[in-house]
C-alpha positions, 0 to 999 in steps of 0.5 A, spaced: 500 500 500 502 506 498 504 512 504 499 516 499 492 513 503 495 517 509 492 522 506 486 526 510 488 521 516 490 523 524 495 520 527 498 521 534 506 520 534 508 520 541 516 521 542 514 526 537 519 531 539 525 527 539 529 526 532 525 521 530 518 523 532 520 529 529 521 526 522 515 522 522 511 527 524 514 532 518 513 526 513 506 525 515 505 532 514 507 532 507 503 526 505 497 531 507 495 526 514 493 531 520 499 528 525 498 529 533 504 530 538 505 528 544 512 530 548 514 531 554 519 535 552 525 534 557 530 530 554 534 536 550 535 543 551 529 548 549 534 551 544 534 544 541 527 542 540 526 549 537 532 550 533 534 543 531 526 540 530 523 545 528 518 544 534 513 549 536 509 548 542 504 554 540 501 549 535 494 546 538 497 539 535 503 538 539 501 537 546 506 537 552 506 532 556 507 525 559 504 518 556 504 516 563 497 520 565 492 516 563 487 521 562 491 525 557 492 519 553 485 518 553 484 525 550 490 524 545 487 518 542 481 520 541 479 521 534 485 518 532 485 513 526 493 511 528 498 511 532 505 510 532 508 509 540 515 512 539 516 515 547 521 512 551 527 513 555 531 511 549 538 512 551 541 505 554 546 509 559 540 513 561 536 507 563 541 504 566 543 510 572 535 511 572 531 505 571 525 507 575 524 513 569 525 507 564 519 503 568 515 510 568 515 512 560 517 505 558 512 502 561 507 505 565 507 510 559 506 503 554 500 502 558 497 507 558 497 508 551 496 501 550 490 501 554 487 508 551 487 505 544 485 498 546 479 503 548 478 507 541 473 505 536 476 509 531 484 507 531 486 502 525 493 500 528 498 502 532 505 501 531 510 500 537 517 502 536 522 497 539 529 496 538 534 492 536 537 491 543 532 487 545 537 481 541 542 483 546 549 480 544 545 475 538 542 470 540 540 469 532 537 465 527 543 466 523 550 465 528 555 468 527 561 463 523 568 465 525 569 472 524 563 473 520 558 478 524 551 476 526 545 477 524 539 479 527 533 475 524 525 477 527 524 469 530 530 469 533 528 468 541 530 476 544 535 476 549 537 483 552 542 485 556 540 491 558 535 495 562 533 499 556 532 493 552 528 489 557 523 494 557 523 494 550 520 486 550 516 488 555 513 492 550 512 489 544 510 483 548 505 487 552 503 489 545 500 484 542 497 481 548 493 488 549 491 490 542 491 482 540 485 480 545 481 488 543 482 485 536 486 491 535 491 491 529 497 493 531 506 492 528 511 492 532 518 495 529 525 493 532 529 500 529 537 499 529 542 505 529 539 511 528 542 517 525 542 523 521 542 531 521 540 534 525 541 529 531 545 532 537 550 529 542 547 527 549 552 529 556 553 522 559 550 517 553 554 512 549 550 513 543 549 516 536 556 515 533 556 518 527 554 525 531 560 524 536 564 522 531 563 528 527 562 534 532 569 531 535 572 531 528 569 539 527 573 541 534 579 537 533 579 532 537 581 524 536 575 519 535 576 514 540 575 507 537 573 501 544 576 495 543 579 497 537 572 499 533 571 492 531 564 492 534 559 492 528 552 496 526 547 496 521 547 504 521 539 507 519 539 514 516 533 517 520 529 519 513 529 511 512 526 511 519 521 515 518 518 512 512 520 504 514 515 505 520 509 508 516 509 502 512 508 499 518 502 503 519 499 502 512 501 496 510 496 490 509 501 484 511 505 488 517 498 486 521 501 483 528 508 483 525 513 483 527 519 487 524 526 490 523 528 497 520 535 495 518 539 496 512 541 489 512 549 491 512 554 491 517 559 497 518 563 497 523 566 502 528 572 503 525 570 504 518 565 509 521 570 512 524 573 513 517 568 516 513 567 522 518 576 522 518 574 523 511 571 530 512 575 531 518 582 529 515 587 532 520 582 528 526 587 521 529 583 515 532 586 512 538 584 506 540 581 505 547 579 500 551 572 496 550 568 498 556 563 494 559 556 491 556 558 495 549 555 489 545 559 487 538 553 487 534 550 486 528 546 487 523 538 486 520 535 481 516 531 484 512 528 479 508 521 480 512 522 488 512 521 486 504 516 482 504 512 486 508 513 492 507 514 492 500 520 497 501 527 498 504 531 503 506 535 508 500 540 512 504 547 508 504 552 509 510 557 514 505 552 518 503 549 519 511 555 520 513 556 527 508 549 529 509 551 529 517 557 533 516 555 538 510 549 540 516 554 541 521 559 545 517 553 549 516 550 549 523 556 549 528 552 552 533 549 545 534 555 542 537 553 542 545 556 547 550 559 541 555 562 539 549 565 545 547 567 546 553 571 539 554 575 540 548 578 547 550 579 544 558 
């Protein structure tokens, strides 16, 4: 099915004010489907929402506040004919200090907006954004043989190693018991790296390595590869993102699936490091120790994705990675003052 019968749609998009909320809501805009923002807002500095994702909190569309309040989830729902529930305490080291908060939005909040739409007459489907953490260090349908990086297949039995990741399978399981037994039509899609413009790096988070790799190229500082860079990510630019979770929305054969949002292509730490050394070519890389719990990795299957969704992503590492950079050399205002100030310490 094609993004065109989103037209004339409403869709509520929780998580709306993050970089990926954003996208979604700026695509489905540009479909003609009416989108509904739920966010808290706190994530990030003011001058981030507003200057880097275009947020605009006077619009009657966009509601500051937190999924957890029942009541509000209610209202937002209400008069619906979609949802995408991407809020979540998304950042891994975050969850880990907090893991009362990630229980909180991840999965007090996933009740609350489960049960609200369970409630709706009126939503279609519901798409639950979950993530790749949830295979953990790669219980996989596919091993890894010798030196070979694993793949990460959807029937594979999930293992996290992570309070974010826990919460994640607690969502998708939560998922299709709520909306499965109200006859609710819903997918659930597993997001692998996210990155792209204009994402800004996070004080204390070990994510997002496109973003680090290249603020810390435009100040000059070494890239640090853990463990030598050798660990392995299937890199999805935040565009593909965006779009892969709309088919799920729409299309006839994601109902009650489960799917990846993936590339199907491993690259690892190192040859990112490269490709932003590319742009940045005075910038060393050092080699560091592998902290704790840093996964090695993997990459989607993306067979389902396919067959599904009738799609796959366009937008290739190379090319991410110079949209990345053009956008910082043209904004360099977005690098962070805690890292401005680290570099000249």
């Amino acid at each position: 099915m094609s993004l065109e019968a989103l037209a004339g749609t409403t869709v509520l998009v929780t998580g709306a004010g993050g970089l990926i909320g954003s996208r979604i809501t700026s695509q489905l805009r540009r479909l003609g489907a009416r989108p509904i923002s739920v966010c808290r807002l706190d994530a990030y500095p003011s001058e981030v929402y507003r200057d880097r994702f275009g947020i605009d909190t006077a619009d009657p569309d966009f509601i500051v506040g937190d999924i957890a309040d029942p009541e509000l989830m209610r209202h937002a729902v209400s008069g619906c004919d979609y949802v995408i529930h991407a809020a979540a305490l998304a950042d891994v080291a975050a969850c880990t200090r907090r893991p009362l908060d990630a229980i909180n939005t991840n999965i007090t909040g996933t009740q609350h907006v489960l049960d609200a739409v369970a409630d709706s007459e009126q939503v279609r489907r519901m798409v639950f954004v979950s993530s790749a953490s949830v295979y953990g260090n790669g219980n996989s349908l596919e091993p890894a043989h010798g030196n070979l990086p694993t793949q990460f297949v959807e029937g594979a039995a999930v293992s996290p190693v992570s309070v974010y990741g826990n919460s994640k399978v607690w969502g998708e399981y939560q998922t299709a018991a709520v909306l499965g037994g109200a006859a609710k039509s819903f997918a659930v899609v597993r997001y692998f790296s996210v990155y792209g413009e204009p994402q800004v790096v996070k004080e204390n988070s070990h994510s997002w390595v496109v973003a680090w790799f290249a603020m810390r190229g435009a100040l000059g500082l070494p890239l640090h590869l853990n463990g030598g860079g050798h660990q392995i990510r299937d890199l999805v630019h935040v565009d593909d993102i965006a779009t892969g979770t709309l088919y799920a929305l729409v299309a006839p054969r994601a109902h009650n699936e489960t799917v990846n949002i993936g590339t199907g292509t491993g690259t690892s730490i190192r040859q990112v490091a490269e490709l932003v050394r590319g742009h940045y070519p005075d910038v060393q890389l050092v080699e560091a120790p592998m902290p704790p719990g840093d996964p090695e990795g993997g990459y989607a299957s993306v067979q389902r994705m396919e067959d599904v969704l009738g799609w796959r992503p366009t937008i290739t590492v190379a090319e991410g990675i110079a949209r990345y950079a053009a956008w910082l050399r043209a904004t360099p205002d977005a690098i962070p003052d805690w890292m401005l100030q680290a570099a000249a310490a």
